[in-house]
C-alpha positions in Angstrom: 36.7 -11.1 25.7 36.3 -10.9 21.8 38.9 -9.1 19.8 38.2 -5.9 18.2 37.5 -7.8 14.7 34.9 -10.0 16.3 33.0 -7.3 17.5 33.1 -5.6 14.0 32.2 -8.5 12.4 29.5 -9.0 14.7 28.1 -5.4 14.4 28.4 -5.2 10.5 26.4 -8.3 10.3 23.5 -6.5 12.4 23.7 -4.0 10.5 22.7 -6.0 7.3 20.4 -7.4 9.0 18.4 -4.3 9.8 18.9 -3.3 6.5 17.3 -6.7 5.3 14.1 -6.4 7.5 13.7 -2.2 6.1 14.1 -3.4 2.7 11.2 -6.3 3.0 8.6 -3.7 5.2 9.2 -0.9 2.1 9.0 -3.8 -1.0 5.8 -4.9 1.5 4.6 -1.5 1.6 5.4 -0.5 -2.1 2.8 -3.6 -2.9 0.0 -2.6 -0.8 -0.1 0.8 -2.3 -0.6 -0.6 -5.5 -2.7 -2.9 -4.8 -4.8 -0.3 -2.8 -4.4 1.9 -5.9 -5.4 -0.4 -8.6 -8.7 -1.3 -6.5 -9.9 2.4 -6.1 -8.8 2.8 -10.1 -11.0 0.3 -11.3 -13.5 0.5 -13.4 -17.2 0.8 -11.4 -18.6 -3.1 -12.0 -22.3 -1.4 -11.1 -24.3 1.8 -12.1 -24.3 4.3 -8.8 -27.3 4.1 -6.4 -30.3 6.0 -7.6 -29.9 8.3 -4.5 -26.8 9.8 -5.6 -26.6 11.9 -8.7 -24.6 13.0 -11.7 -23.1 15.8 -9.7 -22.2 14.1 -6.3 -19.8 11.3 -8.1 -16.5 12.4 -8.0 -15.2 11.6 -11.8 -18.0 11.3 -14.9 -19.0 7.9 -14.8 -17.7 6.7 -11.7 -19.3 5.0 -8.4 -19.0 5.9 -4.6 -18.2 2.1 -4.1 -15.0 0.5 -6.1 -14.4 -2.9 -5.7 -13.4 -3.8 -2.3 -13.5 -0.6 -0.6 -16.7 1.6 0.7 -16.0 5.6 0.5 -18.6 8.3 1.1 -19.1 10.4 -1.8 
């Protein structure tokens, strides 16, 4: 049977572990939000389809489809 130390040792060390694994899934998740946000922020790269008018676009200017993404208006 381990001593008392061992078993702290060993438990403290699973704890940084788990700790390691949350803080890659939320830097992961912090870098898919931008990314997702950056890609609905950009700029339209085509005028809107002629079926859809002035009043239907949700912002002046911009189209139902951003870059990499397809949204109902």
């Amino acid at each position: 049977m381990l001593p008392w130390k061992a078993w702290r040792f060993i438990g403290l060390n699973v704890v940084r572990a788990l700790s390691l694994i949350a803080l890659i899934l939320v830097f992961a998740s912090n870098v898919l939000v931008m990314v997702h946000d950056v890609r609905r922020t950009a700029p339209p790269t085509h005028p809107p389809p002629a079926h859809i008018t002035a009043n239907m676009l949700p912002f002046p200017g911009q189209c139902c489809q951003v870059t990499g993404f397809e949204r109902p208006c």
